[in-house]
VEXTI-51339 format. One record per residue: x, y, z negated of N, C-alpha, C, O, CB in turn; residue in one letter; residue number from 1. Coordinates in steps of 0.001 Angstrom, whole numbers. Glycine has a CB too. Layout:
<pts>
    n.xx    n.yy    n.zz   ca.xx   ca.yy   ca.zz    c.xx    c.yy    c.zz    o.xx    o.yy    o.zz   cb.xx   cb.yy   cb.zz rest  nr
       X       Y       Z       X       Y       Z       X       Y       Z       X       Y       Z       X       Y       Z    A NUM
...
</pts>
This chain:
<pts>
    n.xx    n.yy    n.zz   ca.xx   ca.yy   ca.zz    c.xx    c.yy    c.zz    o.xx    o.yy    o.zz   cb.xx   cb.yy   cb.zz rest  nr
   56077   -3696   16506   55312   -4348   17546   53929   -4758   17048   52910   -4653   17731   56063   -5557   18062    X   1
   53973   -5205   15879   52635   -5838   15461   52064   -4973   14363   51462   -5447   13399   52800   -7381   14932    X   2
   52309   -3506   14575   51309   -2273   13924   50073   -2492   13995   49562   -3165   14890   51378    -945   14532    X   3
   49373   -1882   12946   47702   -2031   12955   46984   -1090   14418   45867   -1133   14934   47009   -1202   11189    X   4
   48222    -284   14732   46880     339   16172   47412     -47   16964   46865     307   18008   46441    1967   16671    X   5
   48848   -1048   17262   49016    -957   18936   48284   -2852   18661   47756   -3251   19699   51342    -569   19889    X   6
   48241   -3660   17756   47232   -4825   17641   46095   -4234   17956   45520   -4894   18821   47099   -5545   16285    X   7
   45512   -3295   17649   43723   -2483   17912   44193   -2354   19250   43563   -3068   20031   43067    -625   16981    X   8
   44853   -1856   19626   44782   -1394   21382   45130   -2715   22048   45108   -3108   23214   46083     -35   21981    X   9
   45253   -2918   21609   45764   -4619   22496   44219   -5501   22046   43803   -5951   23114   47791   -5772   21447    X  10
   43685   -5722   21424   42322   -6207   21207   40999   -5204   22285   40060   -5459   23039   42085   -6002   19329    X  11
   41593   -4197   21819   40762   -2988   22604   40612   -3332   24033   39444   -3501   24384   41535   -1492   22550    X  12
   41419   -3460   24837   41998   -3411   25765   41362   -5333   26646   40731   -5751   27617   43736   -2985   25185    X  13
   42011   -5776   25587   41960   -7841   25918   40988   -7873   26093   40628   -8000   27263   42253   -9178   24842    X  14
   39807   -7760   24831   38902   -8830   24149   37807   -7969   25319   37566   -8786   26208   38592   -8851   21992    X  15
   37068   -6610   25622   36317   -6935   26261   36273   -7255   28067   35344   -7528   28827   35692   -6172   25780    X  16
   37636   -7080   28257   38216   -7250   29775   37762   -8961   29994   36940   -9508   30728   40282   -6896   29895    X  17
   38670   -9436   29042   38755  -11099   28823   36916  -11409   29190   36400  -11988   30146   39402  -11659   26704    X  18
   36297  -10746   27984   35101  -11081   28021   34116  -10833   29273   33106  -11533   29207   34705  -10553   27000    X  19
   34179  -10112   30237   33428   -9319   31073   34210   -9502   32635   33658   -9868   33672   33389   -7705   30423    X  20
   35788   -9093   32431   35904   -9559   33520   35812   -8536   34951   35935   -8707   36164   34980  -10532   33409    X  21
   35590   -7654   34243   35580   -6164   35465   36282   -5383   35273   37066   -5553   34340   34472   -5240   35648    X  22
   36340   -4275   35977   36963   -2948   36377   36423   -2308   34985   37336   -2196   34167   36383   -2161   38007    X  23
   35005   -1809   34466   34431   -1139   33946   35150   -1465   32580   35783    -635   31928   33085   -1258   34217    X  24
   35009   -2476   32318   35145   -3391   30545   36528   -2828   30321   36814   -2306   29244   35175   -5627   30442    X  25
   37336   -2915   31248   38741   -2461   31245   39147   -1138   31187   40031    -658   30478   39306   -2872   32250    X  26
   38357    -534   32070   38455    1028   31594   37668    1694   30406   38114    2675   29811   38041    1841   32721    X  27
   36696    1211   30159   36496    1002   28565   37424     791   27139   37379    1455   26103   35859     -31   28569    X  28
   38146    -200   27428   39195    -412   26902   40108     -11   26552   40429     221   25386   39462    -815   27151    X  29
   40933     207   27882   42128    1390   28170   41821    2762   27584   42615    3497   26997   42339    1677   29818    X  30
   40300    3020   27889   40012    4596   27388   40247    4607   25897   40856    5448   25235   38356    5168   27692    X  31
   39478    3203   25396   39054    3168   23647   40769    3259   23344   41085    4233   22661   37984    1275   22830    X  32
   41714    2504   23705   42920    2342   23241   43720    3582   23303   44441    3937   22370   43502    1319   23890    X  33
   43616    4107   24186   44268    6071   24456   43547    6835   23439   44228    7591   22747   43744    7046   26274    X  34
   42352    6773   23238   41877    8000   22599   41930    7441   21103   42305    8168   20184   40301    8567   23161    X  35
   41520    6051   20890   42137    5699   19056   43447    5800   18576   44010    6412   17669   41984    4217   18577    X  36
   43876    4733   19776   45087    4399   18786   46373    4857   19453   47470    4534   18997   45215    2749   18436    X  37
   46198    5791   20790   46947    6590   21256   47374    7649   20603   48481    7915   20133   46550    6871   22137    X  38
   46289    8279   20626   46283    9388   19826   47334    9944   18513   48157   10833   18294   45122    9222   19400    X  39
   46469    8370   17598   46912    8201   16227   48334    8210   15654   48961    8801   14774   46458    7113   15899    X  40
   48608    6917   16925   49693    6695   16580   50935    7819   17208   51953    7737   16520   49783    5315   16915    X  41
   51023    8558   18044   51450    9621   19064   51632   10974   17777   52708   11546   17597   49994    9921   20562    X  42
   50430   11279   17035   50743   12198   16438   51352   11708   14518   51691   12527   13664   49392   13124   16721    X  43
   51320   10668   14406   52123   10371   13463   53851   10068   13793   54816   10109   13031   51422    9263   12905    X  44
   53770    9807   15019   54968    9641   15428   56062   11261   15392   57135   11392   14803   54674    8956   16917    X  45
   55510   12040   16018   55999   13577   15990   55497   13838   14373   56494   14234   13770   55103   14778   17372    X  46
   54573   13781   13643   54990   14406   12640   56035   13466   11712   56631   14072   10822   53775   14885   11962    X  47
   56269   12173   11846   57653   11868   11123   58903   12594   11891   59803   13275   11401   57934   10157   11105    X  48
   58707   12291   13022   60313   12939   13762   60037   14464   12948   60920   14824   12169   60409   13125   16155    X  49
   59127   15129   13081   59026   16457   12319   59499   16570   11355   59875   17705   11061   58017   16884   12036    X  50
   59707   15517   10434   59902   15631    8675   58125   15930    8163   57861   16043    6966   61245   17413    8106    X  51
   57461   15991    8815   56162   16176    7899   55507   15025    6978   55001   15310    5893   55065   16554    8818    X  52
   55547   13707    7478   55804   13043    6970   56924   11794    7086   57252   11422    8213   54930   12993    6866    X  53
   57397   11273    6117   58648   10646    5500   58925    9347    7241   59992    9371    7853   58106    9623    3362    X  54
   57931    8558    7600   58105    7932    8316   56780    7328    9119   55655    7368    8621   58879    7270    7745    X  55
   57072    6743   10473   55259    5684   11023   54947    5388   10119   53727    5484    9979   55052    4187   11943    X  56
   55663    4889    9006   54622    3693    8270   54131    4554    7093   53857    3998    6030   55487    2046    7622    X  57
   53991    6033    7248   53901    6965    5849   53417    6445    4868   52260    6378    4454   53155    8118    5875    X  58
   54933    5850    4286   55293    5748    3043   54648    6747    1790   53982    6731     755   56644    5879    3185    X  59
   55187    7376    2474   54638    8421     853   53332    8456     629   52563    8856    1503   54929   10158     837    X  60
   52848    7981    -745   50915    7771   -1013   50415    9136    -168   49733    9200     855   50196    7944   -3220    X  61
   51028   10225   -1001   49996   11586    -466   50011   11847     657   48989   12449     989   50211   12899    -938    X  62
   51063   11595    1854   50376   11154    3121   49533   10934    3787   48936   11416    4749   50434   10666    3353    X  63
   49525   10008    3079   48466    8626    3667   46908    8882    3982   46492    8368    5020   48366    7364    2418    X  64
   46015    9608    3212   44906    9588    3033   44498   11331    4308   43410   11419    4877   44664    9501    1111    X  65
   45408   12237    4438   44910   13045    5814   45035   12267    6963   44185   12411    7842   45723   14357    6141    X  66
   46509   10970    7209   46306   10238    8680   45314    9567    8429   44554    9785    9372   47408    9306    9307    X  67
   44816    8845    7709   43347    7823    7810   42064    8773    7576   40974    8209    7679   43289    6453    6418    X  68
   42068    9849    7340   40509   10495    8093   40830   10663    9065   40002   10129    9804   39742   11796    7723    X  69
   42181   11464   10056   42339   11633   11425   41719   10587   11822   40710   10751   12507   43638   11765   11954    X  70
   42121    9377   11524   42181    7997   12763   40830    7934   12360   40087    7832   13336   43315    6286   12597    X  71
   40087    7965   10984   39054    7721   11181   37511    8404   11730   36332    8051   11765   39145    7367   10365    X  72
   38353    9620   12130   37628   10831   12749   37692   10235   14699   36760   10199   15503   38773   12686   12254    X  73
   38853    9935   14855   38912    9351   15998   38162    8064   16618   37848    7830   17785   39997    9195   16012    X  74
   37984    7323   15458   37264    5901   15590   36170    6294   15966   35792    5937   17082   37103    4955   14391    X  75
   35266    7213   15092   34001    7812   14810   33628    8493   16377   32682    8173   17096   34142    8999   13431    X  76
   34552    9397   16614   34181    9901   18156   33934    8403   18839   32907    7723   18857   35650   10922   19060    X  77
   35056    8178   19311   35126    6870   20163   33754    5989   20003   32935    5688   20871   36465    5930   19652    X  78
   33775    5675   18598   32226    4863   18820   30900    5289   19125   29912    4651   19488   31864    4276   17768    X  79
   31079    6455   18912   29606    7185   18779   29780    7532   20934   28673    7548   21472   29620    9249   17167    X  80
   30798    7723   21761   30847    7567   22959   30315    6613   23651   29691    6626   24712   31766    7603   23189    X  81
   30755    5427   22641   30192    4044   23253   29184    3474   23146   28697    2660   23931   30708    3172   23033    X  82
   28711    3908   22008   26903    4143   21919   26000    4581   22795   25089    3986   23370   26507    5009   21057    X  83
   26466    6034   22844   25760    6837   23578   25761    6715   25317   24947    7278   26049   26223    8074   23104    X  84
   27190    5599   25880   26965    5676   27239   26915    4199   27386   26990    3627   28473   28040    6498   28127    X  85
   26795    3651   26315   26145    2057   26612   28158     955   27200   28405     208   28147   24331    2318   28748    X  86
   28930    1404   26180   29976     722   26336   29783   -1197   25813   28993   -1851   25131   31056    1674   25461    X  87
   30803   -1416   26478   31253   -2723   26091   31148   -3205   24535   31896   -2766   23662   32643   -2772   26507    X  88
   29950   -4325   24265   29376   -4676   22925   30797   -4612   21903   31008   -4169   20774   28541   -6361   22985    X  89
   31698   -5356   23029   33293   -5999   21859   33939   -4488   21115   34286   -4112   19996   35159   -6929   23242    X  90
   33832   -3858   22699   34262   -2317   21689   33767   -1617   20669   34307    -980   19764   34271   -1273   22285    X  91
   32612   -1840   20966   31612   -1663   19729   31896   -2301   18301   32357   -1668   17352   30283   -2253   20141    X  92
   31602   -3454   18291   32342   -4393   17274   33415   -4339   16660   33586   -4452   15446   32551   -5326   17637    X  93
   34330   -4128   17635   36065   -3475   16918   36224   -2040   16447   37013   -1804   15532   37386   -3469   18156    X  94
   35636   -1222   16925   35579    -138   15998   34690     507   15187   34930    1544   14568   35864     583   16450    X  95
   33075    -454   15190   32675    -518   13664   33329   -1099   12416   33274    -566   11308   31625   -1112   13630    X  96
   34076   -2465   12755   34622   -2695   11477   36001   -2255   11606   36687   -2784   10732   34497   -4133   11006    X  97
   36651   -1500   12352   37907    -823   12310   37436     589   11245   38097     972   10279   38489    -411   14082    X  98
   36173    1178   11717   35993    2401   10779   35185    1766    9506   34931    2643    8681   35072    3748   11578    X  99
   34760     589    9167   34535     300    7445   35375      40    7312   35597     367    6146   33715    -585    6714    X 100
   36705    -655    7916   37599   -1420    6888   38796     313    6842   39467     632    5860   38519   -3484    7767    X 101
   38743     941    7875   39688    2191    7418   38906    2895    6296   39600    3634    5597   40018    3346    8723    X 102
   38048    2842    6091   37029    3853    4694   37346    3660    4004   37722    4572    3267   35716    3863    4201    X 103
   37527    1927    3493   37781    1812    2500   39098    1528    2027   39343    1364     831   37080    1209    2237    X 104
   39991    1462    2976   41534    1530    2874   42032    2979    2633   43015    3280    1956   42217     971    4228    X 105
   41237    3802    3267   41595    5254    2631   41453    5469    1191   42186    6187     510   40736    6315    3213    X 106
   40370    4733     751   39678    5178    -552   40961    4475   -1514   41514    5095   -2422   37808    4449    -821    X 107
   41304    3059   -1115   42295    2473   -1802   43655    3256   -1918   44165    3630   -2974   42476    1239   -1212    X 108
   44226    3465    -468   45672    3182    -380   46103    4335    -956   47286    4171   -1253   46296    2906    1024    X 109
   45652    5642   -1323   46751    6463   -2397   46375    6246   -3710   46283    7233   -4440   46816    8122   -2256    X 110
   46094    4929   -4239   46497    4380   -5506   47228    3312   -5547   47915    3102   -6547   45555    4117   -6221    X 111
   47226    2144   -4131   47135     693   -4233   48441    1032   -2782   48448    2157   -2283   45171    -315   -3988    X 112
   49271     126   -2352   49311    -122   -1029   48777   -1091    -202   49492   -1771     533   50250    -170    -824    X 113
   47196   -1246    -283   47107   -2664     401   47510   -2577    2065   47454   -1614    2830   45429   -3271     217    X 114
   47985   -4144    2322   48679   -4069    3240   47867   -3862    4388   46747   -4371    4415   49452   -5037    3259    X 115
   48361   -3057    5517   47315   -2349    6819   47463   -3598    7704   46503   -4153    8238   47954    -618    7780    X 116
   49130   -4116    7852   49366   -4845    8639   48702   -6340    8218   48230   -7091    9072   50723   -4697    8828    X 117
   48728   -6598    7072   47941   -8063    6778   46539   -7867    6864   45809   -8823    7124   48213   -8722    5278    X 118
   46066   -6681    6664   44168   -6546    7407   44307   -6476    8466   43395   -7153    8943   43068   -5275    7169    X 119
   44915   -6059    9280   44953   -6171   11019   44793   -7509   11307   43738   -7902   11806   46398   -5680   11811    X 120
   46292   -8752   10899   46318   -9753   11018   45132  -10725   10890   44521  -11470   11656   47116   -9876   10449    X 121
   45072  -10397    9597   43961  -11461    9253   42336  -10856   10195   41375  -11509   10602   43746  -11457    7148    X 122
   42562   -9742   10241   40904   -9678   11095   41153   -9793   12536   40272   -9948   13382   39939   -8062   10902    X 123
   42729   -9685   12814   42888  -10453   14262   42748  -11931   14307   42263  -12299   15377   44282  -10212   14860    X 124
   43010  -12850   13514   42573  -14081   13147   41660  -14649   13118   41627  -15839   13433   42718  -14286   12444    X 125
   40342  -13789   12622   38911  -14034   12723   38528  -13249   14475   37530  -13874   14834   38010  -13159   11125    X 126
   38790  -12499   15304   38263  -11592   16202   38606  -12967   17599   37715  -13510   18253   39235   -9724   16197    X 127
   40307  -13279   17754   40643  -13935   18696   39402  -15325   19072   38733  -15712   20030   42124  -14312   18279    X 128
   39601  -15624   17922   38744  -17267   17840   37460  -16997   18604   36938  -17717   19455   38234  -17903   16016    X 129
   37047  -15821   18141   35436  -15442   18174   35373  -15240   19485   34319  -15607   20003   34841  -14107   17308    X 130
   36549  -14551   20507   36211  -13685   21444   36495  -14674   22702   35946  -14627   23803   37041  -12256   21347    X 131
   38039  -16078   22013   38775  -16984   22899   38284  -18466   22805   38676  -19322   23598   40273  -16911   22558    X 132
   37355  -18734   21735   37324  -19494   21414   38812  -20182   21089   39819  -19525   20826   36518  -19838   22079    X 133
   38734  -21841   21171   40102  -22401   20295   41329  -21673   20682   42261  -21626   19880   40461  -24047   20568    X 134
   41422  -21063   21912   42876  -20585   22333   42760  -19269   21223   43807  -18839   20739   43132  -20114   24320    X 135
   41740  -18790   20930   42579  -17697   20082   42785  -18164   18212   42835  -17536   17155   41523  -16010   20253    X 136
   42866  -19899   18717   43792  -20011   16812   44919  -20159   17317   45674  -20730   16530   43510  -21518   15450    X 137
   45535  -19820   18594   46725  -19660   18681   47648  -18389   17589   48831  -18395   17246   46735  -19452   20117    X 138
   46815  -17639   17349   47168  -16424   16724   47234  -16647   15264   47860  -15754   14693   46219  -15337   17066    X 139
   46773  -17576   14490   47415  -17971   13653   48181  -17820   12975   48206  -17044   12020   47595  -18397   13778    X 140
   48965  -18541   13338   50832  -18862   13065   51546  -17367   13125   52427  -17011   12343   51733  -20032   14638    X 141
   50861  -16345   14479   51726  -14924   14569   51021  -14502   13142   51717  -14273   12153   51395  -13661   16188    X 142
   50031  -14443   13122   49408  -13623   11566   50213  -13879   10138   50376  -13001    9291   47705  -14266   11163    X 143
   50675  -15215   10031   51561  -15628    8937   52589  -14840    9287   52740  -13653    8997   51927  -17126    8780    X 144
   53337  -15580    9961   54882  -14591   10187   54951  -13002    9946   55770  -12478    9191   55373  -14662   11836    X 145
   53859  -12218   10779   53679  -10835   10798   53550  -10564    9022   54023   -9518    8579   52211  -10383   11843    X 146
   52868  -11597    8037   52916  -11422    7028   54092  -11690    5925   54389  -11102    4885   52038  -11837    6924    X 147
   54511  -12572    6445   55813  -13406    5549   56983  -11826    6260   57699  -11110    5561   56398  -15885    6422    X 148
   56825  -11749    7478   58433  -10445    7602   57997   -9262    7190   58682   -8292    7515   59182   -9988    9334    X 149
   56537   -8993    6229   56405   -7868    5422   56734   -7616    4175   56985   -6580    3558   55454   -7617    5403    X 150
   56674   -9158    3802   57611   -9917    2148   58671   -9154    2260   58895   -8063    1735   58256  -11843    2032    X 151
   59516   -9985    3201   60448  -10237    3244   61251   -8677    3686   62389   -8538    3237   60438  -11443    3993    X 152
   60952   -8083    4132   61598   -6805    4244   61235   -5755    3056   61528   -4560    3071   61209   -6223    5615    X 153
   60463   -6515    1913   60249   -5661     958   58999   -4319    1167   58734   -3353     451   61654   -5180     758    X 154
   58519   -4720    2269   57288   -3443    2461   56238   -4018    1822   55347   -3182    1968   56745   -2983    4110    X 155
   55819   -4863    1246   54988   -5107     655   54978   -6445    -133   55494   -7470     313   54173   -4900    1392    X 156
   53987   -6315   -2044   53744   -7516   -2234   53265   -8687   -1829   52732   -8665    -719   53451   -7455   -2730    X 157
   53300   -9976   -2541   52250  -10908   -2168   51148  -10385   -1854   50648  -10209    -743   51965  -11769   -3045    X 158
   50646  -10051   -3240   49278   -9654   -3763   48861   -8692   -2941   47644   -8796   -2792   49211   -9167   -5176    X 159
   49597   -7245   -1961   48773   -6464   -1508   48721   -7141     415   47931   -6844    1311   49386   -4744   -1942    X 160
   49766   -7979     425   49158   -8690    1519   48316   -9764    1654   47888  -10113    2754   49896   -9002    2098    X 161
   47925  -10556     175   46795  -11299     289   45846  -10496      54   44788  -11039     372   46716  -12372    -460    X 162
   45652   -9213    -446   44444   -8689    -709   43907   -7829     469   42708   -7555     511   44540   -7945   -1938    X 163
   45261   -7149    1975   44978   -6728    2797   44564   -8231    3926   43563   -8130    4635   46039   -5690    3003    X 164
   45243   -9276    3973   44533  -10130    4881   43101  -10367    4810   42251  -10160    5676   45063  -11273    4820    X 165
   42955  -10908    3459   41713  -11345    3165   40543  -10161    3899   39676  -10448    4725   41656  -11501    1448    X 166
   40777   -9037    3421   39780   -7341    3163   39834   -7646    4674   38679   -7891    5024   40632   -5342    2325    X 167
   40837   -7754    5910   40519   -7974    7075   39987   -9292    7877   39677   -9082    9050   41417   -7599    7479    X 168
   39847  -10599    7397   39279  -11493    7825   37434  -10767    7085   36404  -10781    7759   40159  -13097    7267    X 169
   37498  -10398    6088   36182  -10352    5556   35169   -8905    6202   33996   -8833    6569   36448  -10299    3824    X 170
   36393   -7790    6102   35963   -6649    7222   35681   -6602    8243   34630   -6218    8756   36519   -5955    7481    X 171
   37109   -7208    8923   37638   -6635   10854   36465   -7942   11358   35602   -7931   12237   40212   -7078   11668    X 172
   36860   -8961   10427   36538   -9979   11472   34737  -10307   10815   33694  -10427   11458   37919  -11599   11414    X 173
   34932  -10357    9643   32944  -10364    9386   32441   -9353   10543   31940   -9806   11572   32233   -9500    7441    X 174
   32613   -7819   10309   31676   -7048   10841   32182   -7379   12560   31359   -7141   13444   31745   -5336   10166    X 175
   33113   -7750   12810   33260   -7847   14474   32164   -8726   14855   31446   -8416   15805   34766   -8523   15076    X 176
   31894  -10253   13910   31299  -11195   14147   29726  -10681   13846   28798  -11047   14567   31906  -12329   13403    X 177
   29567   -9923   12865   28373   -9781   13442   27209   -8988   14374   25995   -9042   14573   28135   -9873   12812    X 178
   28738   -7986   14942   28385   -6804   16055   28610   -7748   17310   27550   -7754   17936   29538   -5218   16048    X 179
   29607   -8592   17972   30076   -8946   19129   30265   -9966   19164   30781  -10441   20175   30920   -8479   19528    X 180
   29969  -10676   18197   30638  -12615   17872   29355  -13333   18424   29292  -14563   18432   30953  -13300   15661    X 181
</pts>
């Protein structure tokens, strides 16, 4: 539930609707969320059922680094769309620092596993506040938990979920804040 693209499509989708308040912002949204993290997540899904790779969360390092140019080939379209036809600032914002903080998670994660889901979190942590003001430190408390049941199921260390939260309060949510904040 609390994957790094269906959290992006759900921000995608919220933050500039919330913000704007129309028909347009929303289909903006909906579009950005189908063509990123639709996509993404849709064809990682068939290639695990495939056996191509091991599982969603492709586990296996050598995996890892062809789905994060896909997605980040996808980000790249998507933003450069929203540029060019004058989209919603927030969308803008979420998938500039969605494509620095995937660059450099590619560059990391087939040596390191830093955690995807604790950079989501934590740059959902910094994005809500920015976009909800106080109602979005409601999100908070979900960002811990989403982190503590990654411990705890053994998908990841401390260390690569303090080093993926942090990389996303300082990525997702710096560069959001200073594209759309």
């Amino acid at each position: 539930m609390f994957q790094a693209p269906i959290v992006l499509a759900v921000l995608l989708v919220l933050v500039p609707w919330t913000a704007h308040g129309t028909f347009a912002s929303l289909a903006w949204g909906v579009a950005a969320a189908l063509s990123v993290c639709g996509v993404s997540l849709a064809t990682v899904t068939v290639l695990s059922r495939q056996g191509v790779l091991s599982d969603h969360h492709v586990s296996v390092k050598e995996h890892r680094r062809p789905v994060m140019i896909g997605t980040f080939l996808l980000v790249a379209v998507f933003l450069a769309v929203t540029l060019v036809f004058h989209g919603p600032v927030e969308i803008t914002g979420l998938l500039t620092a969605t494509l620095a903080a995937s660059a450099v998670v590619a560059l990391v994660s087939p040596w390191w596993k830093i955690s995807v889901h604790g950079m989501m979190m934590g740059g959902t942590a910094v994005i809500l506040p920015l976009a909800w003001g106080p109602w979005g430190l409601l999100f908070g408390p979900v960002a811990v938990a989403v982190c503590v049941s990654r411990r705890v199921l053994r998908a990841h260390t401390w260390a690569q979920l303090a080093a993926g939260s942090a990389y996303g309060v300082v990525f997702l949510g710096g560069i959001y804040a200073l594209i759309a904040g």
